[in-house]
C-alpha positions as CSV (number, residue, x, y, z in Angstrom):
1,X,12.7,7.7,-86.2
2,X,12.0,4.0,-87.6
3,X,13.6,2.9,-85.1
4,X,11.9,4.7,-82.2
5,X,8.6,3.9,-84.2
6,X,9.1,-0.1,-84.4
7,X,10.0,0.2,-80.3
8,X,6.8,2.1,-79.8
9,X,4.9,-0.9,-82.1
10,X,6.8,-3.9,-79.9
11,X,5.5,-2.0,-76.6
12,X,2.2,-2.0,-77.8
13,X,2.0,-5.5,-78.9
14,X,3.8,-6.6,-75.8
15,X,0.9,-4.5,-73.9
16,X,-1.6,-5.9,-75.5
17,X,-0.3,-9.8,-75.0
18,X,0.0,-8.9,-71.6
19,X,-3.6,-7.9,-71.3
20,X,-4.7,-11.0,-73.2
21,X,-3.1,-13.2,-70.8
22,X,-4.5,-11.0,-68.0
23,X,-7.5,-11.8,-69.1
24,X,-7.2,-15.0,-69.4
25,X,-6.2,-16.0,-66.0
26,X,-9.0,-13.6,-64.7
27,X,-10.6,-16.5,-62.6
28,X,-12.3,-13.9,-59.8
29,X,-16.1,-15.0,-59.0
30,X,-18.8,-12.4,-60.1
31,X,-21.0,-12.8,-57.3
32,X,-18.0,-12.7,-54.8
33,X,-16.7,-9.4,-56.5
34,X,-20.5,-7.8,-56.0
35,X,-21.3,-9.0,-52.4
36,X,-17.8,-7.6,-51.2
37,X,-18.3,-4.0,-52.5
38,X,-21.6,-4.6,-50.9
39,X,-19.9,-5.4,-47.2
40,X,-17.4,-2.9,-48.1
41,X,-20.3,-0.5,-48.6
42,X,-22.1,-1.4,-45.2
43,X,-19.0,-1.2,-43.2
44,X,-18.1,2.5,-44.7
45,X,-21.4,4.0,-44.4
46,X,-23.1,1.8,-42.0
47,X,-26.5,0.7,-44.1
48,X,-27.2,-2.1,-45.7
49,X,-28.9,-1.2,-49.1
50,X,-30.5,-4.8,-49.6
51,X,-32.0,-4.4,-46.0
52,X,-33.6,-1.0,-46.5
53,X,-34.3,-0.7,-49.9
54,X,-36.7,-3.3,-52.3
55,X,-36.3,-3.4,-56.1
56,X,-35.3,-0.8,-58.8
57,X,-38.9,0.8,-59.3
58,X,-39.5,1.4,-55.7
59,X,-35.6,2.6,-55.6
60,X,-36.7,5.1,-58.4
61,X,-40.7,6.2,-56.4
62,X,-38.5,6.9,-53.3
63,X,-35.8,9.1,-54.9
64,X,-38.1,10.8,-56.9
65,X,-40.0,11.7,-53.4
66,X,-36.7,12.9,-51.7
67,X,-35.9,15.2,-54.2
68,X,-39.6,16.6,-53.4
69,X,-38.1,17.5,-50.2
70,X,-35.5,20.1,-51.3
71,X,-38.2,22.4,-52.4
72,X,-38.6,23.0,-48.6
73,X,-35.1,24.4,-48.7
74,X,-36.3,27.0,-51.7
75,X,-33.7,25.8,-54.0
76,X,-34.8,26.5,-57.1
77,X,-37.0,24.4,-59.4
78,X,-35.2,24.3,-62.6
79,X,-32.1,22.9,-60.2
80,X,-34.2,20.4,-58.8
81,X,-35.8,19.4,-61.8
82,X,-32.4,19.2,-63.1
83,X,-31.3,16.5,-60.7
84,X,-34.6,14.5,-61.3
85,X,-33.5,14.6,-64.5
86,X,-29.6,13.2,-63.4
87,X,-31.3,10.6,-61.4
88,X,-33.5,9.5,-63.6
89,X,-31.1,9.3,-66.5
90,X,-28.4,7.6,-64.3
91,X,-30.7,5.0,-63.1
92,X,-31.5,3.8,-66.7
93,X,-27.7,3.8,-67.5
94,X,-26.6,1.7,-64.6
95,X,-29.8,-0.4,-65.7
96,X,-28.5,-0.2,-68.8
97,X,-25.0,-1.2,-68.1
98,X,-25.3,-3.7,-65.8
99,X,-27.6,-5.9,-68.0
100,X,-25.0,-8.8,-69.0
101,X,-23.9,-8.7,-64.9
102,X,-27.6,-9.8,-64.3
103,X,-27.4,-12.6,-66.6
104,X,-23.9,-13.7,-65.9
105,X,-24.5,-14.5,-62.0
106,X,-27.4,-14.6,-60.2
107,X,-27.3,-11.5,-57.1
108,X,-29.2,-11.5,-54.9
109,X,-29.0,-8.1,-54.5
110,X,-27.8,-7.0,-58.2
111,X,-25.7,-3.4,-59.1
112,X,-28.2,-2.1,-60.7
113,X,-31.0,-1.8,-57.7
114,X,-28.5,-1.9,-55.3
115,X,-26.6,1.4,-56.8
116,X,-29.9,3.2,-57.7
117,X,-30.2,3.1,-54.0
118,X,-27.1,4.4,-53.1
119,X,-27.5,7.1,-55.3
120,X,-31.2,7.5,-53.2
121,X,-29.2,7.9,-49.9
122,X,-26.5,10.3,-51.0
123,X,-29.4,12.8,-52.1
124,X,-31.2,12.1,-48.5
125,X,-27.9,12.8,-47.2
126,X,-28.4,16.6,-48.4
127,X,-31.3,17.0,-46.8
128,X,-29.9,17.9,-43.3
129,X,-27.1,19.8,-45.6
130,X,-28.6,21.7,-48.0
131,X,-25.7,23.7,-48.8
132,X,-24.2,21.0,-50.5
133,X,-27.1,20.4,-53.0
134,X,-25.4,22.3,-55.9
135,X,-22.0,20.4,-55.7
136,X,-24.8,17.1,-55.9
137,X,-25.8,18.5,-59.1
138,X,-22.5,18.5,-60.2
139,X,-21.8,15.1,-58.9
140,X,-24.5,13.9,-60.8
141,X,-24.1,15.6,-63.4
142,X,-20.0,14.3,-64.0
143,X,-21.6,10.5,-62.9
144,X,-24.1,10.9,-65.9
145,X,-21.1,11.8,-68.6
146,X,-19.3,8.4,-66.4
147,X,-22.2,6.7,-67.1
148,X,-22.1,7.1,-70.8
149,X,-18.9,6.5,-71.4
150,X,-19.6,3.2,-69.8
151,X,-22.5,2.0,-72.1
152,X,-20.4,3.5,-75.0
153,X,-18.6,0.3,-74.2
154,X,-20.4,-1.8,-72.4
155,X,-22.7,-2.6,-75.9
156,X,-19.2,-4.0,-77.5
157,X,-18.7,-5.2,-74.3
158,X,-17.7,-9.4,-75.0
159,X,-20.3,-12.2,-73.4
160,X,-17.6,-13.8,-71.2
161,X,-16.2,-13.9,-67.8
162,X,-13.1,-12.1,-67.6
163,X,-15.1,-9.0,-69.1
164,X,-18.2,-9.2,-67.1
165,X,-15.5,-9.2,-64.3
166,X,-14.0,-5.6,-65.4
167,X,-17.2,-4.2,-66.1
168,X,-18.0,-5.4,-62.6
169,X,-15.2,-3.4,-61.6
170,X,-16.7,-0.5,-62.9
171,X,-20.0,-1.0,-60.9
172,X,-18.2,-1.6,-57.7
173,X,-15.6,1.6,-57.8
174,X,-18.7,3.2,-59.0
175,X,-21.0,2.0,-55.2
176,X,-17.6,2.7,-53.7
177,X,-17.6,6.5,-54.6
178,X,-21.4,6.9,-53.7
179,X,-20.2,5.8,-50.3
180,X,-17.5,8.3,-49.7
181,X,-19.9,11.3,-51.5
182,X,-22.1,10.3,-48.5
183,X,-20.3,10.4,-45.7
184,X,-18.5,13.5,-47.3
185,X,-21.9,15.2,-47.2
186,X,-22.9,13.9,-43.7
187,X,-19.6,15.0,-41.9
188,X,-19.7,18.2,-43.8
189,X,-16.6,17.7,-46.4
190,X,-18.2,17.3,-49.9
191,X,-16.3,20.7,-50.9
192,X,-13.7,18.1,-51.6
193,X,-16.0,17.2,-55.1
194,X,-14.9,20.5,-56.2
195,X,-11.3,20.3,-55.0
196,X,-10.8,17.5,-56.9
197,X,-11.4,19.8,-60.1
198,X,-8.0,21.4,-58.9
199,X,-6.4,18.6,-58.2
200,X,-5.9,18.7,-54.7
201,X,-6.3,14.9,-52.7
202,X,-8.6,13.5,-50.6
203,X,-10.6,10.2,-50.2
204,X,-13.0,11.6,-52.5
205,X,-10.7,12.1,-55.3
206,X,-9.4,8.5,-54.8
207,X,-12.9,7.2,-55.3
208,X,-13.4,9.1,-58.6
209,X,-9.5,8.5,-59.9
210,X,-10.9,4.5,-58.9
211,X,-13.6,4.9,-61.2
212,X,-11.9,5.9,-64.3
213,X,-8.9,3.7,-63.6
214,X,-11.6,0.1,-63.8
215,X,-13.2,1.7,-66.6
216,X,-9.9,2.6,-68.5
217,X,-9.2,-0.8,-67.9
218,X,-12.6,-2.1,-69.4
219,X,-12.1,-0.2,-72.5
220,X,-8.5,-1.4,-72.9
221,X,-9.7,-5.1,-72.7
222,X,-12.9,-4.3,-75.2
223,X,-10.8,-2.5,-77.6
224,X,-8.0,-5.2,-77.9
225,X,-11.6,-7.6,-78.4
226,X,-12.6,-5.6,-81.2
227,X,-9.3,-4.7,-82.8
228,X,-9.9,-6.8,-86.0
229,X,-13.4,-5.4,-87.0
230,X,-11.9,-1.8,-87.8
231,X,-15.3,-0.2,-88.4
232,X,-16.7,-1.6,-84.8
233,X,-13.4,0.3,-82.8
234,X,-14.0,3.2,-85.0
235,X,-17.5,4.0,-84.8
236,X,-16.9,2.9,-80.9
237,X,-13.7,5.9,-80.7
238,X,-15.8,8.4,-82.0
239,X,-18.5,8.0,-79.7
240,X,-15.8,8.2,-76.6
241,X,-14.3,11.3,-78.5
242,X,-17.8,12.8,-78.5
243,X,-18.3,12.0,-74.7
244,X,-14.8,13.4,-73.8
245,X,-15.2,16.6,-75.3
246,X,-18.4,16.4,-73.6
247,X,-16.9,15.6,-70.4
248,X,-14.3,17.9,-70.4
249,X,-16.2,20.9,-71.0
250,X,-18.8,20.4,-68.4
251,X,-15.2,20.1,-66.1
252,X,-14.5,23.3,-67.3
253,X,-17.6,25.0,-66.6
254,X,-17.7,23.3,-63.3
255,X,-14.2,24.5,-62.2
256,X,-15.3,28.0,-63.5
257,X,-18.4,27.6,-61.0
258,X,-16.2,26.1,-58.3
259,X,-14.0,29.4,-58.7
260,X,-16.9,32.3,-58.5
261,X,-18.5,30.2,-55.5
262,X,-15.0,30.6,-53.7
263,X,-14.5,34.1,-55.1
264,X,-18.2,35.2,-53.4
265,X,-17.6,33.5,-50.0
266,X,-14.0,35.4,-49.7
């Protein structure tokens, strides 16, 4: 048992040196990283956020007025007021989130308008499909527990460039998946957000799987940062403990939704 325990220690260390020197031949431009997943955006849905969208408080005016719209569909107000509240709270995440990006580079277009629009599109999207608007909610509602996981680590989060490149990553997985929810919606397909809860494939799944993978990898890099001031990666594992029992019990009660919706249509 010593034995398999002193294995288990080497392949940790060895992990973690491996990450350190990951890190430190990380030498990918921040800018270049954001205006790809920008193209990439355009070329998968075929709109070009800068282009059609100004800056973060207008972003915010013009969601707020789409979602006025779906009371002409009589969903009900508490579920509409419900994804105001999504919105809005996501919006001030990613702002939240993305605050060393803005001061690392200069973007012309930076994450944090560019995403609040792309969240803006995916709920016009609906509008033409407004059968889809409660597996939105729950979209939003599993990219709000995302979200703050993310500034969980983002505050311990080191000022430096191969970090503000992972947490990058996060940001452009994260515009990446609000591209596939869109054209999911458009072409009629977002019941794949609920398939995913049983594990079953698709493009959509990818994007989310994407999302969790950069971010697994952010938190990897911040906690090998932070592994000599004990009280910092403690307080900073009990807050993700809090937000995975809190994630995985709005799965739960999602896949338990999922499962009565499929039950009814039968």
């Amino acid at each position: 048992m010593v034995a398999a325990l002193s294995k288990s220690a080497q392949a940790h260390k060895d992990s973690d040196e491996a990450l350190r020197e990951e890190l430190e031949n990380d030498r990918r431009d921040l800018a270049d990283l954001w205006n790809k997943a920008l193209l990439d955006y355009r070329g998968s849905v075929g709109t070009d956020l800068q282009a059609e969208y100004g800056n973060v408080k207008e972003i915010a005016d013009f969601a707020s007025k789409e979602l006025d719209k779906f009371q002409k569909f009589r969903h009900s107000k508490n579920k509409v007021d419900k994804l105001r509240s999504f919105l809005r709270d996501n919006l001030e995440c990613i702002k939240r989130g993305t605050q060393q990006l803005a001061t690392a580079a200069t973007l012309a277009f930076p994450p944090a308008a560019a995403i609040g629009a792309a969240l803006t599109c995916l709920i016009t999207a609906c509008h033409g499909v407004s059968r889809d608007f409660d597996l939105v909610v729950d979209c939003f509602e599993d990219m709000n527990s995302f979200l703050g996981r993310v500034i969980i680590i983002e505050k311990r989060v080191p000022n430096s460039k191969p970090y503000h490149n992972r947490l990058m990553d996060v940001f452009t997985a994260f515009l990446s998946m609000c591209g596939i929810a869109k054209k999911c919606i458009e072409f009629g397909r977002f019941k794949r957000w609920a398939s995913r809860l049983k594990g079953e494939d698709s493009d959509l799944t990818e994007a989310r799987q994407n999302m969790d993978k950069a971010l697994d990898s952010l938190q990897r890099a911040t906690h090998l940062a932070i592994l000599g001031k004990t009280e910092s990666l403690q307080e900073m594992n009990e807050e993700l403990l809090k937000n995975q029992d809190h994630h995985t019990k709005m799965l739960e009660a999602q896949r338990k939704k999922a499962g009565s919706l499929h039950d009814r249509s039968s």
